[in-house]
C-alpha positions in Angstrom: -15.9 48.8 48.9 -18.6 46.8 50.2 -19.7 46.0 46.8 -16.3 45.1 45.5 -15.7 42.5 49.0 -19.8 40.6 48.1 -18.0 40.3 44.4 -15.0 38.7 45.6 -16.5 36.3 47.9 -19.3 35.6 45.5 -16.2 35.1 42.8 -14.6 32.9 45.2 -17.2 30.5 45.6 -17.8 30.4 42.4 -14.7 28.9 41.7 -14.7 26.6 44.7 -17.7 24.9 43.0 -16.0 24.7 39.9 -13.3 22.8 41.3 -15.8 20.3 42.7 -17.6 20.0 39.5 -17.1 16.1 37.8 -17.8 15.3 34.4 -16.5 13.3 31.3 -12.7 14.1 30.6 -13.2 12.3 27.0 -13.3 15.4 25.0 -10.5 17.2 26.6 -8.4 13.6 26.5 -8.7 13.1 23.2 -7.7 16.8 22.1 -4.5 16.9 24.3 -3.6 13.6 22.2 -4.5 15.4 18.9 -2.7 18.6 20.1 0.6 15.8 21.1 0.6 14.1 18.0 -1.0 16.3 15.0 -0.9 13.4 12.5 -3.6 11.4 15.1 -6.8 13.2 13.5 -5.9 12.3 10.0 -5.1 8.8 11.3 -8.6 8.6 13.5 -10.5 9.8 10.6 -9.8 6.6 8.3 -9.6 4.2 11.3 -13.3 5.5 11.9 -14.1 4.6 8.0 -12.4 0.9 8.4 -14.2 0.5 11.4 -17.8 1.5 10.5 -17.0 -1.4 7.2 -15.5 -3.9 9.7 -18.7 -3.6 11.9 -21.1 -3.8 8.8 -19.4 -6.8 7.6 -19.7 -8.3 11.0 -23.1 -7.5 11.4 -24.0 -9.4 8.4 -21.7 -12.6 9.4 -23.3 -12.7 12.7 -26.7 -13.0 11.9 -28.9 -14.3 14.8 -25.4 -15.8 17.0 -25.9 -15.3 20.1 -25.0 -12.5 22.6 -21.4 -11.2 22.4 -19.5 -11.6 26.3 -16.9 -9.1 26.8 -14.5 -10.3 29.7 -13.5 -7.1 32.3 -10.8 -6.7 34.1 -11.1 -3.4 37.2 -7.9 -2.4 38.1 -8.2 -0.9 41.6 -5.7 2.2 42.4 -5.5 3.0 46.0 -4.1 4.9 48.9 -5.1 2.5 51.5 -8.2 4.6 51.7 -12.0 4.4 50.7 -11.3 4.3 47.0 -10.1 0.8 47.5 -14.0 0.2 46.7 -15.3 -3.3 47.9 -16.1 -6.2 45.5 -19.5 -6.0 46.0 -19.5 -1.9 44.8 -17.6 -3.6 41.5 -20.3 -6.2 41.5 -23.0 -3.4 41.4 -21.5 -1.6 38.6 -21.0 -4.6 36.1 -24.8 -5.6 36.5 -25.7 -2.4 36.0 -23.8 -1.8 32.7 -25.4 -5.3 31.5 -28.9 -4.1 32.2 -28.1 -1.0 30.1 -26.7 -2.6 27.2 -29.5 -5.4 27.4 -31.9 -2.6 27.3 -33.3 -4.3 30.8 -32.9 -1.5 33.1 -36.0 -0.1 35.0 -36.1 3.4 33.5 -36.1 2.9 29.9 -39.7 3.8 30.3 -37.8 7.4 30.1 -36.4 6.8 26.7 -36.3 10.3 25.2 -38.8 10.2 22.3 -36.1 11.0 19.8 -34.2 8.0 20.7 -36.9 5.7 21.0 -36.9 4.5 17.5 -33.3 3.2 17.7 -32.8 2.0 21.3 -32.2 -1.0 21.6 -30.8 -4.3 23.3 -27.1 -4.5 21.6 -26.6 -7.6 22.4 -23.7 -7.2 24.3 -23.2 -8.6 28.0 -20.1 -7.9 30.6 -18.3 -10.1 33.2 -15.5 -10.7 35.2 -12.6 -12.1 33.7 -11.8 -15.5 35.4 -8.6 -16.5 33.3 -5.8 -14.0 33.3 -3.5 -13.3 30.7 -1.1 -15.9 32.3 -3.7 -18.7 32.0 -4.4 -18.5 35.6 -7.4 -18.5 37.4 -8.7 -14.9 38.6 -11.6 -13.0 40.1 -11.2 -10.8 37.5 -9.9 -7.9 39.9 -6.7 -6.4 40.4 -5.3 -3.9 43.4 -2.9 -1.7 43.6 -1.8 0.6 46.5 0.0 3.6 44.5 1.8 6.9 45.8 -0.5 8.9 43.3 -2.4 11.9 45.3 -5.3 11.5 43.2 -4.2 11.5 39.2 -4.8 15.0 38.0 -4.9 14.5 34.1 -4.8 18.2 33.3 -1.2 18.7 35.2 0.3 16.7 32.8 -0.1 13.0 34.5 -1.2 11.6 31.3 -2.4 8.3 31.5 -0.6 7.4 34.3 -3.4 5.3 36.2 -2.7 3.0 33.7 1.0 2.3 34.5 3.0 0.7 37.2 5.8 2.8 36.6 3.8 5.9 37.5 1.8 4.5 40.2 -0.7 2.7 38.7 -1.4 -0.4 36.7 -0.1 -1.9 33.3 -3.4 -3.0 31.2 -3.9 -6.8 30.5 -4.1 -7.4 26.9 -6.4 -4.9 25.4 -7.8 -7.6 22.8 -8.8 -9.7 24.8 -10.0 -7.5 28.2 -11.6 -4.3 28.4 -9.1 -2.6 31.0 -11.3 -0.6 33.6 -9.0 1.6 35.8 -11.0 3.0 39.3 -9.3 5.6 41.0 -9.3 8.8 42.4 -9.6 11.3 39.9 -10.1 15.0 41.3 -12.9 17.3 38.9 -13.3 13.5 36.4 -16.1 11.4 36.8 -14.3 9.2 33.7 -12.8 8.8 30.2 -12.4 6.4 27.5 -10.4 5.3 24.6 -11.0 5.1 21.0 -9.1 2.3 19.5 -7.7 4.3 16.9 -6.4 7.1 19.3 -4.1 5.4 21.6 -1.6 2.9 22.0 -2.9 -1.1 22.7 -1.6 -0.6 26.2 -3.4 2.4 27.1 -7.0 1.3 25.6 -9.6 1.0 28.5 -11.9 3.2 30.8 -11.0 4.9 33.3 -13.3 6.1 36.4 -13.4 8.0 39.7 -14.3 5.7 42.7 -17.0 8.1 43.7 -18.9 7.5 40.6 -18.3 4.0 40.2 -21.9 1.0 40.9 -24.3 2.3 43.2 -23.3 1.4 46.6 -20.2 2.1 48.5 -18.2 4.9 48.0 -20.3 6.0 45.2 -21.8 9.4 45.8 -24.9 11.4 44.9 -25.6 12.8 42.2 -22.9 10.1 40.5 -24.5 6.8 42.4 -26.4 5.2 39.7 -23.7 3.3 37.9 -24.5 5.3 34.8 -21.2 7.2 34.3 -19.3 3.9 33.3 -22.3 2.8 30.5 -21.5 6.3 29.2 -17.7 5.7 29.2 -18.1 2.3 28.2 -20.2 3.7 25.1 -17.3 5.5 23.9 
């Protein structure tokens, strides 16, 4: 009996710390959509062929241009609580992201060897929108105080961070922003979007407040900014 009560407590905790575990929900997002619509794989698999031309041919018409800047839009979703993250935390995670994709961060020095032949600067540089989609000025930050306990993906609340009519908040125009949606997201650090596997208005990132920069709410081991160059990679 005594046995039997140290395996049940030891199962118990076991599955406590699974609950607190945070990772990328990519994977598991983009096999509910495949599981939704069964025609989606097929229709992935050619936009991935079109796209690998499309970047080939623009590759070879940009030539030495300079660096491509890709306006952001965060879209803060709130209780009234510490995931309404500061501007500065938002301000940490944007130059963060550029430093990655600029190759300019500090530890690239720990390049893997068997990556060290391809990394590279990209070229490619963030900021903070500054004109919204209705030609006014903005900071490039949106917040919203929702009635969302946390948006638990695998219950079945699919997407809805990215909706005002389920609490959260409609994208701006996803060709001309990259949506970033910051929330609380219980066992997620993040997902993404493949263009060719949702709908405009739900293309974007998505990320847990807790793993968002690297000051503020962000929490260790999550409080490097990294999570969102890994989402943004996607």
């Amino acid at each position: 009996m005594r046995n039997l009560l140290a395996i049940l407590v030891l199962l118990t905790s076991m599955s406590a710390m699974s609950q607190e575990i945070k990772y990328c929900g990519q994977t598991e997002q983009t096999e509910k959509l495949f599981q939704h619509f069964p025609d989606l794989q097929r229709d992935a698999d050619q936009a991935d062929e079109q796209l690998l031309m499309e970047e080939q041919q623009f590759a070879e018409q940009r030539g030495g241009s300079p660096v491509i800047i890709i306006p952001i839009v965060f879209h803060i979703i709130h209780e009234g609580g510490n995931e309404n993250i500061s501007d500065a935390q938002i301000h940490s995670q944007i130059d963060i992201i550029n430093e990655d994709f600029r190759r300019m961060n500090a530890d690239r020095v720990n390049t893997p060897d068997i990556f060290k032949d391809v990394a590279a600067d990209v070229e490619i540089e963030f900021c903070l929108a500054t004109i919204d989609p209705n030609g006014y000025t903005t900071t490039g930050i949106t917040r919203t105080k929702t009635y969302n306990d946390g948006f638990h993906i695998f219950s079945g609340e699919f997407d809805f961070v990215k909706f005002d009519a389920t609490g959260g908040r409609d994208a701006w125009a996803t060709d001309q922003y990259l949506n970033m949606w910051v929330a609380d997201l219980p066992l997620l650090l993040g997902y993404a979007t493949f263009p060719e596997t949702f709908s405009a208005d739900e293309q974007g990132v998505v990320m847990t407040s807790t793993g968002f920069g690297n000051t503020g709410t962000a929490a260790a081991p999550f409080d490097l900014g990294r999570t969102a160059t890994h989402e943004i990679g996607h």
